[in-house]
C-alpha positions in Angstrom: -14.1 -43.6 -62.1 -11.1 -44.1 -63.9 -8.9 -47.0 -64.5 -5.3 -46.5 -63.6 -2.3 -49.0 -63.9 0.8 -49.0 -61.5 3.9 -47.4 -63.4 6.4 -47.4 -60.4 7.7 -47.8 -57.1 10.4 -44.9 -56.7 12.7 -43.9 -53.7 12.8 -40.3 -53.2 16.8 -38.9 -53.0 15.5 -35.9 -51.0 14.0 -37.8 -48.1 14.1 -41.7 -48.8 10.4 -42.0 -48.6 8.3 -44.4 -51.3 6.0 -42.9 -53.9 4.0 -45.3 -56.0 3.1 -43.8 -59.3 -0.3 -44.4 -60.9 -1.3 -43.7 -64.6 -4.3 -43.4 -66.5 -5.0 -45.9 -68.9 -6.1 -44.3 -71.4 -4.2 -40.6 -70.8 -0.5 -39.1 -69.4 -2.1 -37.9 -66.4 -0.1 -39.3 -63.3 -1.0 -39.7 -60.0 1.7 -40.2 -57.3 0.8 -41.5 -53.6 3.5 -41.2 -51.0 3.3 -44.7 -49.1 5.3 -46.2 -46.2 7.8 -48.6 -46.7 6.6 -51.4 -45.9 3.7 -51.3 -48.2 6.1 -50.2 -51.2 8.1 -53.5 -50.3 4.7 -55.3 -50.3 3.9 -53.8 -53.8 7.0 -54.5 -54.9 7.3 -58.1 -54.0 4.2 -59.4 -56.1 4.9 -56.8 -59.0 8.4 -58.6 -59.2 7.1 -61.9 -58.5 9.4 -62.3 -55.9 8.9 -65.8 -53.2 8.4 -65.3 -50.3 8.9 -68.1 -47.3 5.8 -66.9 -45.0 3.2 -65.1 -45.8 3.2 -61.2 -46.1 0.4 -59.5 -44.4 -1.2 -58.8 -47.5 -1.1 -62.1 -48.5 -2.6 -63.5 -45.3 -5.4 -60.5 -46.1 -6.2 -62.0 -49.3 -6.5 -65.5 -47.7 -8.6 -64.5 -45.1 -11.3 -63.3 -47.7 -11.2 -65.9 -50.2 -11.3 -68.5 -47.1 -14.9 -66.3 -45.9 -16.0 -66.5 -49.4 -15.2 -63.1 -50.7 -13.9 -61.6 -53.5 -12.2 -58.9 -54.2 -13.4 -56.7 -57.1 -11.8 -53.6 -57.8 -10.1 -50.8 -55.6 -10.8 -47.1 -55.6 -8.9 -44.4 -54.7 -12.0 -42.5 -53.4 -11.3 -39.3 -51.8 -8.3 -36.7 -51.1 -9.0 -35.1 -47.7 -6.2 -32.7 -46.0 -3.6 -34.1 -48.5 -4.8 -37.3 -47.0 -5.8 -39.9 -49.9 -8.7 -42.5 -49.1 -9.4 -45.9 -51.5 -12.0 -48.4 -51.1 -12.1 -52.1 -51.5 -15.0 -53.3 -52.9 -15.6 -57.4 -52.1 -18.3 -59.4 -53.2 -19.4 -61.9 -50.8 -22.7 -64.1 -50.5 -24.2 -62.1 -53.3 -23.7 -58.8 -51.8 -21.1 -56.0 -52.0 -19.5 -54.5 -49.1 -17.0 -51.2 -49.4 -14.0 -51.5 -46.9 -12.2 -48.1 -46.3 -8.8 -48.6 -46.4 -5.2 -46.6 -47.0 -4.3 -46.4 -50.9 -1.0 -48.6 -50.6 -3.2 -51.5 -49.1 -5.6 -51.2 -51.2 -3.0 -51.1 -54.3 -1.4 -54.5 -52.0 -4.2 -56.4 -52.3 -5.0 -55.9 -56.0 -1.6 -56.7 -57.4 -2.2 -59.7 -54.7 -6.1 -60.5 -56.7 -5.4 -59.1 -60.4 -8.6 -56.7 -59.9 -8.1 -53.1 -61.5 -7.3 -50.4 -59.7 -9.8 -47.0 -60.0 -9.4 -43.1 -59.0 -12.4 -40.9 -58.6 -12.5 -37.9 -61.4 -12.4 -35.9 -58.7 -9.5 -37.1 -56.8 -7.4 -37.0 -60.5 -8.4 -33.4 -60.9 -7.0 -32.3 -58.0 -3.7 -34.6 -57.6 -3.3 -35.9 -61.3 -0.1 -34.8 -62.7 0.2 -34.1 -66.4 3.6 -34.2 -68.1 4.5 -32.1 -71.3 6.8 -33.3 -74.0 10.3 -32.7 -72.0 8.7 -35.0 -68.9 8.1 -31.5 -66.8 4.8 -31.0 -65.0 2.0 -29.1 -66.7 0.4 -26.8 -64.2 -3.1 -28.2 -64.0 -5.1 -25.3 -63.2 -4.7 -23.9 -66.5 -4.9 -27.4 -68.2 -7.4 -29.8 -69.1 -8.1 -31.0 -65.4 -8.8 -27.7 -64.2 -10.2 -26.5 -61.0 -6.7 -26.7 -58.9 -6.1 -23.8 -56.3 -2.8 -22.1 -55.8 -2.5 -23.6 -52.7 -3.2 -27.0 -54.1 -0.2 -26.3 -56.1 2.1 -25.3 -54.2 1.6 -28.6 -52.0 1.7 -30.6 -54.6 4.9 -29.6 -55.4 7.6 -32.4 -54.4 5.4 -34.8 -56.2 6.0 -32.1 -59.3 10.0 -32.0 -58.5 9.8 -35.9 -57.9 8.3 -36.5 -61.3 10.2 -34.1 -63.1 13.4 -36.1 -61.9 12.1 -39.7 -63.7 13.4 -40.7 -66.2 10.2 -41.8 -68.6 12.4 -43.6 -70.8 12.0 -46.4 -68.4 8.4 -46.9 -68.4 6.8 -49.0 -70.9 
């Protein structure tokens, strides 16, 4: 597993719709998730530190389990199945660990919500992880360090490519 850190919440021009970007910790390998949103907005909120008056769902979520004596330990984006991604919440409660399946942007919710880190699988990373060169453009990943990546993987990874290529990097940290 690897330990990735939220860079952004961005709007696509094209078609409105959220991505949240992920980095590497230690690396300038990227991993964008296309999220509803609802869940961008629930990101958003606690990266901001925005008050709410009522509770967000999220936030009732992360009630719920401290209130049953759980905590929550890390996330994991887990799997990437028919350009479906898959994460995992990993609670301790009453000694024991339990795995919940869950959607990626939940997940992600919940551990701005609980401070925990946030992991990918290797495997998910080499197959979605976007590298950047010097000018901000994508590298193509089958012929770099990742490896492995089909030319059909490719080609549907492209509008996170064309989204990324349009960020400006001078705004991340």
């Amino acid at each position: 597993m690897i330990e990735l850190s939220i860079e952004s919440i961005r709007v696509s021009l094209r078609n409105y719709q959220r991505v949240v970007i992920l980095r590497e910790k230690d690396a300038d390998r990227y991993l964008p998730i296309w999220i509803g949103p609802a869940e961008a907005d629930a990101i958003a909120v606690r990266l901001q530190e925005v008050s709410v008056v009522r509770p967000l769902t999220h936030d009732l979520l992360t009630t719920m389990i401290e209130q049953l004596g759980g905590v929550v330990k890390r996330v994991v984006v887990s799997e990437l199945q028919n350009d479906t991604f898959f994460a995992r919440i990993h609670l301790e409660q009453d000694g024991r660990t339990v795995e919940v399946d869950s959607r990626p942007s939940d997940a992600i919710a919940l551990a701005v919500r609980t401070g925990v880190p946030i992991f990918a699988e290797e495997a998910v990373l080499d197959r979605a992880g976007v590298l950047l060169d010097a000018s901000g453009s994508a590298v193509d990943t089958a012929e770099g360090p990742t490896g492995g990546v089909t030319a059909e993987e490719l080609e549907k990874l492209a509008p996170f490519s064309e989204f990324l290529k349009g960020l400006d990097l001078d705004d991340f940290d």
